[in-house]
C-alpha positions as CSV (number, residue, x, y, z in Angstrom):
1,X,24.0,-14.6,4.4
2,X,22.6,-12.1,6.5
3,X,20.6,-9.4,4.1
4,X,18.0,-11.4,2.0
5,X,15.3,-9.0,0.1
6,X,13.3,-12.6,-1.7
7,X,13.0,-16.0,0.0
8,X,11.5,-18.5,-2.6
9,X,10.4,-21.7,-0.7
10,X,8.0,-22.6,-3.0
11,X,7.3,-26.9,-3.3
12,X,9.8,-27.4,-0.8
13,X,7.9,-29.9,1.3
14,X,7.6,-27.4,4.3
15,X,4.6,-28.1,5.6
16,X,3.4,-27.1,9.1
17,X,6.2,-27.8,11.2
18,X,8.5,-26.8,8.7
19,X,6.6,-23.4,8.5
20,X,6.5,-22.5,12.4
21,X,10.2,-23.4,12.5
22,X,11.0,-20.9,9.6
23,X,9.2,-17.9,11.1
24,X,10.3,-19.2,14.8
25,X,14.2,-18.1,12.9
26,X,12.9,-15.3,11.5
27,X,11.7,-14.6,14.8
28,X,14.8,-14.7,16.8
29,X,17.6,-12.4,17.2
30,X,19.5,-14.6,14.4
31,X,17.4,-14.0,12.1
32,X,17.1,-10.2,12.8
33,X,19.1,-9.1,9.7
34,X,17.2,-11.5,7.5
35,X,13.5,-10.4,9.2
36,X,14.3,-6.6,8.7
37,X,15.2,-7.0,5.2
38,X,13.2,-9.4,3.9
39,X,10.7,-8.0,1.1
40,X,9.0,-11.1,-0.7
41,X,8.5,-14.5,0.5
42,X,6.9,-16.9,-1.6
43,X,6.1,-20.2,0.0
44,X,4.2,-21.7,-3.0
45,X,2.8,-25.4,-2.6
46,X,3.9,-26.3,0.5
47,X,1.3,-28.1,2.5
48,X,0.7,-24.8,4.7
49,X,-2.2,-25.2,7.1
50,X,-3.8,-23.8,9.9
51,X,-0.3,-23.8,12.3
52,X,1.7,-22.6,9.4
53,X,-0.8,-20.0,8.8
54,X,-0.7,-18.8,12.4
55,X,3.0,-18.7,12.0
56,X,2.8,-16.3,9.3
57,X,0.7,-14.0,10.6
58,X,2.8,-13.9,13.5
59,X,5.6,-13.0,11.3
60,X,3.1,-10.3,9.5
61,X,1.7,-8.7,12.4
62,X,2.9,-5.3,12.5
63,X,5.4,-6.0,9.9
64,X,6.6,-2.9,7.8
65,X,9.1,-4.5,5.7
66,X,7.2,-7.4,4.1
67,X,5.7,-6.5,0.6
68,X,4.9,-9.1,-1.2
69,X,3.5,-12.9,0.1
70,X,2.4,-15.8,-2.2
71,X,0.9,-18.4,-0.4
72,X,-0.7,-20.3,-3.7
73,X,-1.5,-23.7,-3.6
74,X,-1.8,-24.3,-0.1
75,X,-4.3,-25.9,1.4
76,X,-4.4,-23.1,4.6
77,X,-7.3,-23.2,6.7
78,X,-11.3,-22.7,6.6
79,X,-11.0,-21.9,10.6
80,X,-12.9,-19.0,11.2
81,X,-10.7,-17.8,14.4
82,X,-7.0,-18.8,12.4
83,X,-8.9,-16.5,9.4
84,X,-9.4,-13.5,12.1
85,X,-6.0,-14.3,13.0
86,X,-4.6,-14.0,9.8
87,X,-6.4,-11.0,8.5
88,X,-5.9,-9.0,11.4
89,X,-2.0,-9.2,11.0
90,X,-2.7,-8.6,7.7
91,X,-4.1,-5.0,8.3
92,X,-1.5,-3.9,11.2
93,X,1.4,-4.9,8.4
94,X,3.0,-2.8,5.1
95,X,1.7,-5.6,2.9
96,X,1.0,-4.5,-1.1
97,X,0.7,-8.0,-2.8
98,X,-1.0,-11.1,-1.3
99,X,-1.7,-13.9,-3.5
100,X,-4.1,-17.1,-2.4
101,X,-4.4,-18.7,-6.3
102,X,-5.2,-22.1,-6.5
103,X,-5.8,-22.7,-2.7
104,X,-8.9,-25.0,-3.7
105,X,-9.8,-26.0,-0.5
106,X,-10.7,-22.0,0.7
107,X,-14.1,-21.8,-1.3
108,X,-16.5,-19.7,0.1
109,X,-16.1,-20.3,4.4
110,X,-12.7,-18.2,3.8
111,X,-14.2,-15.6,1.6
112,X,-17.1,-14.8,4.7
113,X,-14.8,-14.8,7.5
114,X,-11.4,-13.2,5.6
115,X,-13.3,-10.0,3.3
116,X,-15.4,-8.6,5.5
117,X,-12.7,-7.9,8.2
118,X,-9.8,-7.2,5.5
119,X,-8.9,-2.7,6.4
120,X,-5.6,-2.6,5.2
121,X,-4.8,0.7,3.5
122,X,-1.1,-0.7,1.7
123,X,-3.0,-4.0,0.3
124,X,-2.6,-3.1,-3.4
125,X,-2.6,-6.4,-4.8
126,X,-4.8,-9.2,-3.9
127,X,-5.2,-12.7,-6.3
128,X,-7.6,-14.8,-5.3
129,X,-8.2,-17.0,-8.4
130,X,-9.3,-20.3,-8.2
131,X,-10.3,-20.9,-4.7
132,X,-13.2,-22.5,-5.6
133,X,-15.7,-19.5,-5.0
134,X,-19.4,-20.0,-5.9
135,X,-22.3,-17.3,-6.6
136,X,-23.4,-17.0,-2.7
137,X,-20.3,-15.2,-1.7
138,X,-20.7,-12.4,-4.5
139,X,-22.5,-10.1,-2.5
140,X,-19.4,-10.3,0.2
141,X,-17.3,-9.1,-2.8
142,X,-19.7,-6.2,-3.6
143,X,-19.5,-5.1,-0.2
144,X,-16.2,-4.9,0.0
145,X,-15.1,-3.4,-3.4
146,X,-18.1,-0.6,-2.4
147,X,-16.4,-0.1,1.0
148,X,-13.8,2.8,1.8
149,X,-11.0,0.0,3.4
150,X,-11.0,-1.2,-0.3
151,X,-7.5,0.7,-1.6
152,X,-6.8,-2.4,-4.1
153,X,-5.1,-1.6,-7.3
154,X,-5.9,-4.5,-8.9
155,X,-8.3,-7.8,-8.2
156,X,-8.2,-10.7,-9.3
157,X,-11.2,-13.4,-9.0
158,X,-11.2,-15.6,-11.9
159,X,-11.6,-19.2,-12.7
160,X,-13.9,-19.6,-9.5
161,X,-17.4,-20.1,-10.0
162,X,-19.2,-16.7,-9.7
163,X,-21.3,-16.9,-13.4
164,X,-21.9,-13.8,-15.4
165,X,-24.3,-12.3,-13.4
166,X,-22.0,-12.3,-10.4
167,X,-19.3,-11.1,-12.3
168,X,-21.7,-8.4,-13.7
169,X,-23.0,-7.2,-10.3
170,X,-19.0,-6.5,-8.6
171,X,-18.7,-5.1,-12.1
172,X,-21.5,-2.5,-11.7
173,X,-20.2,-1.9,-7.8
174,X,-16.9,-0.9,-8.8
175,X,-18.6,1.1,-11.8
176,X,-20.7,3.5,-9.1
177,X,-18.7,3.1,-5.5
178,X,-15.0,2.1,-6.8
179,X,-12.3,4.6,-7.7
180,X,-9.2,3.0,-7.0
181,X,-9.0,-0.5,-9.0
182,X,-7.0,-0.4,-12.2
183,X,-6.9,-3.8,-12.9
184,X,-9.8,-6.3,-12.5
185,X,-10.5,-9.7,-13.6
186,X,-13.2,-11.9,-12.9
187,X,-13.7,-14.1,-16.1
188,X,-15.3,-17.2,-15.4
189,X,-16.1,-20.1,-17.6
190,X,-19.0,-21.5,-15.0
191,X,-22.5,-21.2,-16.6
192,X,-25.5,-21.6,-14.9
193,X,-29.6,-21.6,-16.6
194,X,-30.5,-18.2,-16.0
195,X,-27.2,-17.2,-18.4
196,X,-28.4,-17.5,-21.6
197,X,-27.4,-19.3,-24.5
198,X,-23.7,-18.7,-26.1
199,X,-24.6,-15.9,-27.8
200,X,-26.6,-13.9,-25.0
201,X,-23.5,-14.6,-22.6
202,X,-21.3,-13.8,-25.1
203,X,-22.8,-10.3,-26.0
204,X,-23.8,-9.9,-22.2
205,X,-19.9,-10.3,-21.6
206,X,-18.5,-7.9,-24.0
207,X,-21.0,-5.5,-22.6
208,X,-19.3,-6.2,-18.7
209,X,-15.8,-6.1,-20.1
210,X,-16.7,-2.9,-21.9
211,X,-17.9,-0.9,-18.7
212,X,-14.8,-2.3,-16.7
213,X,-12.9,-1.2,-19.3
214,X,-13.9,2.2,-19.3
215,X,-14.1,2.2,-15.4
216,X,-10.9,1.0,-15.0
217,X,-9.4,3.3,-16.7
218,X,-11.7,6.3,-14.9
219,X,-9.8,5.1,-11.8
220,X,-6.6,5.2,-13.8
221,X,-7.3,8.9,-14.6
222,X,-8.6,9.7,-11.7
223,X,-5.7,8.2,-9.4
224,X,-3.0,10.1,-11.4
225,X,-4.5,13.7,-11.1
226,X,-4.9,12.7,-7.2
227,X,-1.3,12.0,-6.9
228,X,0.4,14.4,-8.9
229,X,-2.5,17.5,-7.1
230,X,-1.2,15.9,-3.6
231,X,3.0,16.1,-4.1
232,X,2.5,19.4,-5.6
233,X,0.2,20.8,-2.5
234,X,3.1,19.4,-0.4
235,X,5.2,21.5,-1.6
236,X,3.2,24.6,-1.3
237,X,2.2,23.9,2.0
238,X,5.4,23.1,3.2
239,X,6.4,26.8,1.8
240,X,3.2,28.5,3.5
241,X,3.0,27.0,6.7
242,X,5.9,25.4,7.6
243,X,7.4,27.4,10.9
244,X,11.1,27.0,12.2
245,X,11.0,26.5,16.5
246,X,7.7,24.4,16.2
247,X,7.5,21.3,17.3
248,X,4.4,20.6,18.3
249,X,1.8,18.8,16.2
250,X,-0.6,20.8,14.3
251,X,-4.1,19.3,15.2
252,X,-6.3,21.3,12.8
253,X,-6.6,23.9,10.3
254,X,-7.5,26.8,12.4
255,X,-4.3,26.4,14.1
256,X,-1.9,26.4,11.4
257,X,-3.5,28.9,9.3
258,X,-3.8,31.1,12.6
259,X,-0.3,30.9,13.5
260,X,2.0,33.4,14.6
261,X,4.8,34.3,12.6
262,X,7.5,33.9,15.3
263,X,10.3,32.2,13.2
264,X,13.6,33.4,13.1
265,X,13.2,34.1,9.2
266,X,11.6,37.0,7.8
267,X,9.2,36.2,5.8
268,X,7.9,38.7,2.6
269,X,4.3,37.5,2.7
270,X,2.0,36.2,6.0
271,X,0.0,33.8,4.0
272,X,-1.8,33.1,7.0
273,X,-2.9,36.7,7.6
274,X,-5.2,36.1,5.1
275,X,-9.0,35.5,6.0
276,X,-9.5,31.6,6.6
277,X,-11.9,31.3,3.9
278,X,-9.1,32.9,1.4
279,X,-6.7,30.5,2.5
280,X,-8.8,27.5,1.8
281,X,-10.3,29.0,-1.4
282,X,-6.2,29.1,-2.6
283,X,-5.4,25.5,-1.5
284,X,-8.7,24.3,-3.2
285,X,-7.5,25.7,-6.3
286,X,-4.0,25.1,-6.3
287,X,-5.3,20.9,-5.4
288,X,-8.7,21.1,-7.3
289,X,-8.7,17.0,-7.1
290,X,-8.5,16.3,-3.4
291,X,-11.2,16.6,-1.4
292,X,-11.4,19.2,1.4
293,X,-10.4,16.5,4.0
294,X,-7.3,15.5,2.0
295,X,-5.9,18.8,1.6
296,X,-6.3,19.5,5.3
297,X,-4.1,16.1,6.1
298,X,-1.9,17.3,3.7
299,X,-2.3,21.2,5.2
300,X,-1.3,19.5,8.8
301,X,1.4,17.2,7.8
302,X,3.5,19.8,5.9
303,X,2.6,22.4,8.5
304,X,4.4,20.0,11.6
305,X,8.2,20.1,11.4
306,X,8.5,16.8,12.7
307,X,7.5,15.2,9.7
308,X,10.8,16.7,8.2
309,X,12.7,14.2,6.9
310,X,16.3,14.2,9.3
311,X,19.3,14.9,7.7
312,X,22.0,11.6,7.7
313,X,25.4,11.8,9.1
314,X,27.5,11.0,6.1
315,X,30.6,11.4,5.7
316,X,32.6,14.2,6.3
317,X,35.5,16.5,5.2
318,X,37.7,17.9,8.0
319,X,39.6,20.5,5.9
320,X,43.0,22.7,7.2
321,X,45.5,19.9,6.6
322,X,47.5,19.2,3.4
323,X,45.1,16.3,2.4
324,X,41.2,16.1,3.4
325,X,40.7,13.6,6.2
326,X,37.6,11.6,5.4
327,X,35.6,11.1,8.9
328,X,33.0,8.3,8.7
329,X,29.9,7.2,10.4
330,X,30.6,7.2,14.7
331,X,30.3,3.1,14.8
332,X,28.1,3.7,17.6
333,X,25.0,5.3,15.6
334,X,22.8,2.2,15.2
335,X,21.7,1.2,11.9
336,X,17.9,1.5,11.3
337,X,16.4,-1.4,9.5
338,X,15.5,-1.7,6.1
339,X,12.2,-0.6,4.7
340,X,12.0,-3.3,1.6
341,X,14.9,-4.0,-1.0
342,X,13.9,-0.6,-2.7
343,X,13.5,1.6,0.5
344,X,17.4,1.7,2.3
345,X,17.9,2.8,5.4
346,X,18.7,6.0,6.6
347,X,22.7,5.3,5.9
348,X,21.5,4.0,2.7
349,X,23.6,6.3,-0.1
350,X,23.6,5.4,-3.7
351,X,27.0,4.2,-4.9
352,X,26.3,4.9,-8.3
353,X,28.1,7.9,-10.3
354,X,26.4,11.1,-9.9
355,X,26.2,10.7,-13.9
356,X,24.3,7.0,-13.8
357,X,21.6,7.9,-10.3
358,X,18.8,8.9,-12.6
359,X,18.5,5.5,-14.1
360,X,19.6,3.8,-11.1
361,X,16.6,1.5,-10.7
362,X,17.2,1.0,-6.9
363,X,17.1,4.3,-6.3
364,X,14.1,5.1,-8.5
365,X,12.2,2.6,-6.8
366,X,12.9,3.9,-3.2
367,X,11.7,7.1,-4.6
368,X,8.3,5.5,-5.7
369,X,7.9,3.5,-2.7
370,X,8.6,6.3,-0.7
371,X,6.0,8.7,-3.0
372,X,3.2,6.0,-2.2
373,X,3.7,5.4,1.5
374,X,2.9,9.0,1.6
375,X,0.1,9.0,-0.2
376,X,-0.9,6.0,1.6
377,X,-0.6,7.5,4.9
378,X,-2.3,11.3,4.1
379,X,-4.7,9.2,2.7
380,X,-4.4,10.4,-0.6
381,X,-4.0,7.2,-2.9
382,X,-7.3,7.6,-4.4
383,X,-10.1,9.9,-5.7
384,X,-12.4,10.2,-2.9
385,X,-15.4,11.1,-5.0
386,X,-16.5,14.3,-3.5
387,X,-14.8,17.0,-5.2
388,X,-14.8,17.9,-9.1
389,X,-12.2,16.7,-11.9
């Protein structure tokens, strides 16, 4: 079978060896079809060390398919170079979901070395429960929930050993520097003197989970007014500045809102004879939760015609005879590779009837997937905290 979207793997005794020869087929032109479909791979409990690591993030690097990796319950590696390795991969890849739960032999060593380096803007998911964590590397895990390469949607942390008052100080850094987790959990059952007795921790934790709670859902709030502001500026954008016989890149503002109208089209209003502070007055109000820098990527991407998205060859109807001749795809046209089991390919069409597409879950996934790589990529998947809601 040549088209696999999920590999399970998981306790299959792979080991090392058994993991650089999976990725070295992966690798090769035999496993092309597999490699450029291939979605989620979950190789669970499988003895995966420092070679096996370096084989997947040879597989990861630069890899826009992949979505989704478990690696739990692996022992993996406390090697500060096969870390860098790793993480660098990591952030040149489409990866949303990486889980490292119950990898007890990380502990803190993997934490220092794999946090501070992680940048990826598509890492939306990221478990690292039970790795055996302690209190010293809580202040790695402020930094980086307070950092802008932090785009997680949801962290999780528990059963390690951070104590309350770890747990309380990333609660209080996503409170003030954090707007795009959703989902957080960092309970942990490790007590130390300084914690109180039962009932302090108790009420000291109700209070935590009460300001995550409420944070959380800020984010929640926050995030959804971001996304819906930046899909609808797109589409006024694309109406305002969007010129037929350019195809040059737009590389700021002034040049798009400056342009001159030399399209074949006549147009009934110059939007961009208006004074540039009008102009950016209108987009601020029409997108009042993205911040100026956000609706200028958004400005420049809708402005540049390249972005367009092209326009398949399907199938066509050659009429004049007594019965329509169906023409099909030229063999010739190679087939792009798949973008994840919910993004097709360009010669991707939904065989569904026209009366079933809008519950067709394939399809509505593509269209999400699609909606968020976007966002992703204009850089508007979260609030950016300088504009008003």
């Amino acid at each position: 079978r040549g088209t696999v979207h999920r590999l399970f793997l998981g306790n299959s005794g792979l080991g090392d060896a058994g993991c650089v020869r999976l990725f070295e087929f992966l690798n090769s032109p035999a496993g092309r079809e597999c490699r450029e479909s291939l979605t989620e791979l979950f190789l669970t409990q499988n003895d995966i060390g420092s070679q096996g690591l370096l084989a997947v993030a040879g597989f990861l690097r630069n890899n826009t398919v992949l979505r989704e990796l478990c690696l739990s319950g692996n022992p993996l590696t406390r090697d500060a170079k096969v870390i860098a390795e790793f993480v660098t991969a990591l952030n040149s890849s489409r990866l949303c979901t990486l889980q490292l739960l119950h990898c007890n032999l990380l502990s803190d060593p993997f934490v220092r070395a794999f946090l501070p380096a992680l940048a990826s803007p598509y890492l939306r998911h990221l478990d690292m429960s039970a790795v055996n964590m302690s209190r010293a590397v809580v202040p790695i895990i402020v930094d980086y929930v307070k950092s802008p390469w932090c785009r997680l949607e949801r962290l999780q942390c528990n059963a390690n050993s951070l104590t309350l008052p770890g747990a309380r100080m990333i609660i209080n850094a996503i409170q003030r520097f954090n707007h795009s987790l959703g989902k957080v959990n960092v309970d942990d059952q490790h007590t130390v003197e300084d914690d109180g007795d039962t009932e302090e921790r108790a009420i000291a934790w109700q209070e935590s989970w009460r300001i995550l709670s409420n944070t959380t859902h800020r984010n929640l709030v926050y995030k959804t007014e971001v996304r819906g502001n930046a899909l609808a500026l797109l589409r006024y954008c694309r109406a305002l500045y969007l010129r037929s016989g350019k195809r040059q890149h737009p590389r700021s503002f002034a040049s798009v809102s400056n342009r001159n109208r030399d399209s074949c089209h006549l147009e009934p209003f110059q939007f961009s004879n208006l004074p540039t502070e009008l102009q950016l007055e209108v987009i601020a109000f029409l997108a009042p939760a993205l911040s100026h820098q956000q609706r200028m990527r958004i400005v420049l991407y809708a402005a540049d015609i390249n972005t367009l998205p092209r326009i398949s060859s399907g199938p066509g109807v050659q009429h004049g005879r007594s019965k329509p001749l169906i023409r099909g795809r030229s063999p010739a046209v190679e087939r792009k590779p798949f973008e994840g089991s919910w993004r097709p390919p360009e010669w991707w069409e939904c065989q569904c009837h026209p009366d079933y597409r809008s519950v067709c879950s394939c399809l509505r996934r593509w269209k999400r997937e699609r909606r968020d790589m976007w966002l992703t990529k204009v850089g508007c998947d979260t609030w950016e905290g300088n504009c008003y809601l």
